[in-house]
C-alpha positions in Angstrom: 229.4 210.1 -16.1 231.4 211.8 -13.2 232.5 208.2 -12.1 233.6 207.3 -15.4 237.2 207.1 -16.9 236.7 208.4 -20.5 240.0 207.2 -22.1 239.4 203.7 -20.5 236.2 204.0 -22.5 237.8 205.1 -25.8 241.1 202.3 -25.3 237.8 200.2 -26.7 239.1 201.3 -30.0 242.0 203.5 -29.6 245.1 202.4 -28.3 246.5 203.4 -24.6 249.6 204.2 -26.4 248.4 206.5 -28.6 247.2 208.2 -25.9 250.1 208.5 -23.6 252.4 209.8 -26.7 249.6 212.8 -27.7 250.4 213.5 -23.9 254.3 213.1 -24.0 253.8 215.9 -27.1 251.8 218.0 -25.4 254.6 218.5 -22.9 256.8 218.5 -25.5 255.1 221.6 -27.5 255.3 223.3 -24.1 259.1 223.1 -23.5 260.0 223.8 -26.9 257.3 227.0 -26.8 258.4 228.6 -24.0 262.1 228.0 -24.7 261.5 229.8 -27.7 259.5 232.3 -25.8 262.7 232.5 -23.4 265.2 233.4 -26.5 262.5 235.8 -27.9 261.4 237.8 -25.6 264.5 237.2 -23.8 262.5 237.3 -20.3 264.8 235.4 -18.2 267.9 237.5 -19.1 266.3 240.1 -18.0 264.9 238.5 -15.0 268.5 237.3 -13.7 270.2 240.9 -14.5 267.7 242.7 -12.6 268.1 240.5 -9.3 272.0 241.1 -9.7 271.4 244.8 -10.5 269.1 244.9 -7.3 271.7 243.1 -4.7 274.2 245.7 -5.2 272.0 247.9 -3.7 270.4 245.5 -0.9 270.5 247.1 2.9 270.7 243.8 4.3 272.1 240.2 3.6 269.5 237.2 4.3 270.9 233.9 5.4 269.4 230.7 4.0 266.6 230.1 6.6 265.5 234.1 6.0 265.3 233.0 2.3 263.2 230.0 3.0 261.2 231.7 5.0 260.3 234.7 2.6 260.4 231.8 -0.4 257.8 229.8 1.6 255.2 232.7 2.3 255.1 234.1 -1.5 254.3 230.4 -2.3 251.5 230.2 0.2 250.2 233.4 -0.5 251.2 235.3 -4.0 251.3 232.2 -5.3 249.3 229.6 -4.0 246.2 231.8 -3.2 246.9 235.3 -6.0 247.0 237.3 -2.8 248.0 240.0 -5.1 244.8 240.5 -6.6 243.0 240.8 -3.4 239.4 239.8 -2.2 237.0 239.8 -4.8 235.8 238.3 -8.0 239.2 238.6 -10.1 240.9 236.4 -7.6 237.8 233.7 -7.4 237.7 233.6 -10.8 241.6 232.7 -11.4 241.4 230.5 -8.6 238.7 228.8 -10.1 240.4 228.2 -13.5 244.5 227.6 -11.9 243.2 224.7 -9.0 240.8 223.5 -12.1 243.1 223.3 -14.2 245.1 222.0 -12.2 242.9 218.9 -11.4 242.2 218.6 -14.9 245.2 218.0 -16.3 246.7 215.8 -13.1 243.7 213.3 -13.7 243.9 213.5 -17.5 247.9 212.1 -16.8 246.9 209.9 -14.4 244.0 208.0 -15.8 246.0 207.9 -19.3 249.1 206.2 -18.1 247.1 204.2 -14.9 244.4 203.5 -16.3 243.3 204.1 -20.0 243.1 200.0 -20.3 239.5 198.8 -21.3 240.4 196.0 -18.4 241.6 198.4 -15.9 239.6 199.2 -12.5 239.6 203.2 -12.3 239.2 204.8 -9.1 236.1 206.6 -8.9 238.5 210.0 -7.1 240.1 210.3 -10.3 237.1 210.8 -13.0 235.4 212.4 -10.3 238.6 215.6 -10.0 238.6 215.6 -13.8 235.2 216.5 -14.6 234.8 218.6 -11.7 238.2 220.4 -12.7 237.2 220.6 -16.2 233.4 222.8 -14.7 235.9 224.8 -12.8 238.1 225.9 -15.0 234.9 226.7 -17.7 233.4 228.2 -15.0 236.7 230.3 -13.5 237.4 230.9 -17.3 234.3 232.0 -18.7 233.6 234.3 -15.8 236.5 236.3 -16.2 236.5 236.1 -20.1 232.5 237.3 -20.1 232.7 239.7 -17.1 236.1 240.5 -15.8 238.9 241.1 -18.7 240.0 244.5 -18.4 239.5 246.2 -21.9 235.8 244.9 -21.7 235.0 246.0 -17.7 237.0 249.0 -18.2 237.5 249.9 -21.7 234.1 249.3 -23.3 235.5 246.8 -25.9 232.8 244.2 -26.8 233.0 240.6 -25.3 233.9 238.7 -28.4 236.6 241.3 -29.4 239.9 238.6 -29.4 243.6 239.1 -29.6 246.9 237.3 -29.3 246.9 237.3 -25.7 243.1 235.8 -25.3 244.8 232.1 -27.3 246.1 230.8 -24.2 242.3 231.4 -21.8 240.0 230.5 -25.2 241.6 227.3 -25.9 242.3 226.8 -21.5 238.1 226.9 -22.0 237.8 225.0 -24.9 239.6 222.1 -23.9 237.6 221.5 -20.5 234.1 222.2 -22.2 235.0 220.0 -25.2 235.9 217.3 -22.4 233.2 217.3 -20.9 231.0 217.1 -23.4 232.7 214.5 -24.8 232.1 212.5 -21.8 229.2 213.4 -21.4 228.4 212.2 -24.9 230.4 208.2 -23.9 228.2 207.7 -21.2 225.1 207.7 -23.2 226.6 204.8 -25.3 225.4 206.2 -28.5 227.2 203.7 -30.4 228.2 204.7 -33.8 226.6 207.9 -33.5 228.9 210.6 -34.3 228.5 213.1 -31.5 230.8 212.1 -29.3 233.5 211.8 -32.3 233.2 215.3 -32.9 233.6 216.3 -29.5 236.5 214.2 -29.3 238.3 215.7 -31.9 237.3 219.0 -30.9 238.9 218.3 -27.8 241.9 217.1 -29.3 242.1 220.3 -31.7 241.5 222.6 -29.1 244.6 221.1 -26.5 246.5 221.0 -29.9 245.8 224.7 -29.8 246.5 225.2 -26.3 249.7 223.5 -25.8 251.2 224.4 -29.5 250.5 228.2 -29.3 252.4 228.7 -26.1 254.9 230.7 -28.0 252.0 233.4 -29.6 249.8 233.0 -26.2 250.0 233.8 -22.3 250.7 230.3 -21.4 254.3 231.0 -20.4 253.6 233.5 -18.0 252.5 231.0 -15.5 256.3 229.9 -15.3 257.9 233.5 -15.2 255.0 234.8 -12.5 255.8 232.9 -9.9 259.7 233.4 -10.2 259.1 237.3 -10.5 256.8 236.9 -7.2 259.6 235.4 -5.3 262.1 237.9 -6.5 260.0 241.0 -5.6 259.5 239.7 -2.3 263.4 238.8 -1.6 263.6 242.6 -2.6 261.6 243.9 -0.5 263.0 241.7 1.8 267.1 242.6 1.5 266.3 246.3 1.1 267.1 246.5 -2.5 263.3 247.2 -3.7 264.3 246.5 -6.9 266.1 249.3 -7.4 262.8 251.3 -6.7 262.4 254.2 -4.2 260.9 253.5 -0.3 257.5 254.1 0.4 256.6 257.7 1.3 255.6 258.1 5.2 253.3 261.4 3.9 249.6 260.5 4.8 247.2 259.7 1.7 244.9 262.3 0.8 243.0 261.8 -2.6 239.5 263.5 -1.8 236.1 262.7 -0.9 236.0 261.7 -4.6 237.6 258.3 -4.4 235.2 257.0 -2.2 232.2 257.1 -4.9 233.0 254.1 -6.8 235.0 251.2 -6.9 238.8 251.6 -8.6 238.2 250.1 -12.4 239.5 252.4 -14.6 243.2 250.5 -15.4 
């Protein structure tokens, strides 16, 4: 199974080309969703103003290798490695689903346009990444949508409560657990068995979900985060803080009280 191209297996009877043109619209449905997120919500507007609002009142001008520099770090660290949430489960758990993810969707591209012939020789290093992207991002994703999602750890909402936002991580999960089981399901050669059929077109409903609902989801957000990570740092950087007041030098007293449990009420 883990060695195993699954699209090379189902070119026996579907076309590569059908293939490659569901992934051509799923890139499609996410330009055309967050454009339309863009004019809606009118995020990047926003966005540039700010940054010009905040240089008029920057203490100090960086050159271009001061810029690198800062641009470099937030990608290493905010970015790269969610620095910004710290050490703890939160940050394993999105780092779990974002570099599954991320594995998941590079060898679904690359073993559909390489390699989804029923002749063609697959690398084992590609099936391999995708099914173990596709366990972390199930994993990374059902651990934080179980155990770690704010209004159930800290609000006492129930688990299965769902709104808007929760489209984007329930279909993110959907898609890799479908996939897998899916090819899980091919490598049993069942033959005209229907089981892996429906897990096939589950998987293709659920990406169908995930990549047409970026307008009504979170799926956006992974394009304006990063931007807004390297702005706040440039800020903090040139002096201008966003416009926001320095940190205060007084000493930080809260009590012997904030010492008896961990911070979780948000």
């Amino acid at each position: 199974m883990f060695t195993v191209n699954p699209f090379a297996t189902l070119a026996e009877s579907v076309s590569p080309i059908f293939m490659q043109s569901f992934v051509i619209l799923m890139v499609l449905l996410i330009i055309i969703g967050t454009l339309l997120d863009i004019i809606h919500k009118k995020n990047v507007k926003y966005f540039f103003d700010n940054a010009k609002k905040a240089k008029l009142s920057a203490t100090k001008n960086l050159s271009t290798s001061e810029r690198i520099s800062v641009i470099s770090k937030t990608i290493v660290s905010d970015i790269a490695t969610t620095s910004e949430l710290g050490a703890g489960k939160r940050r394993i758990a999105h780092l779990l689903g974002m570099y599954g993810t991320i594995l998941f969707w590079t060898g679904s591209v690359i073993m559909i346009f390489c390699y989804s012939n029923s002749s063609s020789d697959t690398p084992s290093l590609w099936p391999i990444l995708w099914h173990l992207g596709a366990i972390m991002t199930v994993v990374g994703g059902g651990w934080f949508w179980f155990f770690l999602r704010v209004d159930v750890y800290s609000e006492a909402q129930p688990w299965y409560r769902i709104i808007k936002a929760d489209l984007f991580v329930l279909a993110l999960i959907a898609s890799s657990l479908t996939g897998l089981i899916w090819s899980y399901l091919l490598s049993l050669n069942l033959g005209d068995r229907w089981d892996d059929k429906v897990f096939l077109a589950l998987f293709i409903i659920s990406n169908l979900v995930l990549f047409g609902g970026v307008y009504w989801s979170k799926f956006a957000h992974m394009f304006y985060k990063p931007g807004a990570a390297i702005q706040k740092n440039l800020a903090e950087a040139d002096g201008s803080r966003d416009n926001l007041p320095p940190e205060a030098d007084a000493p930080k007293q809260f009590g012997l009280g904030i010492t008896r449990e961990d911070p979780k009420h948000y």
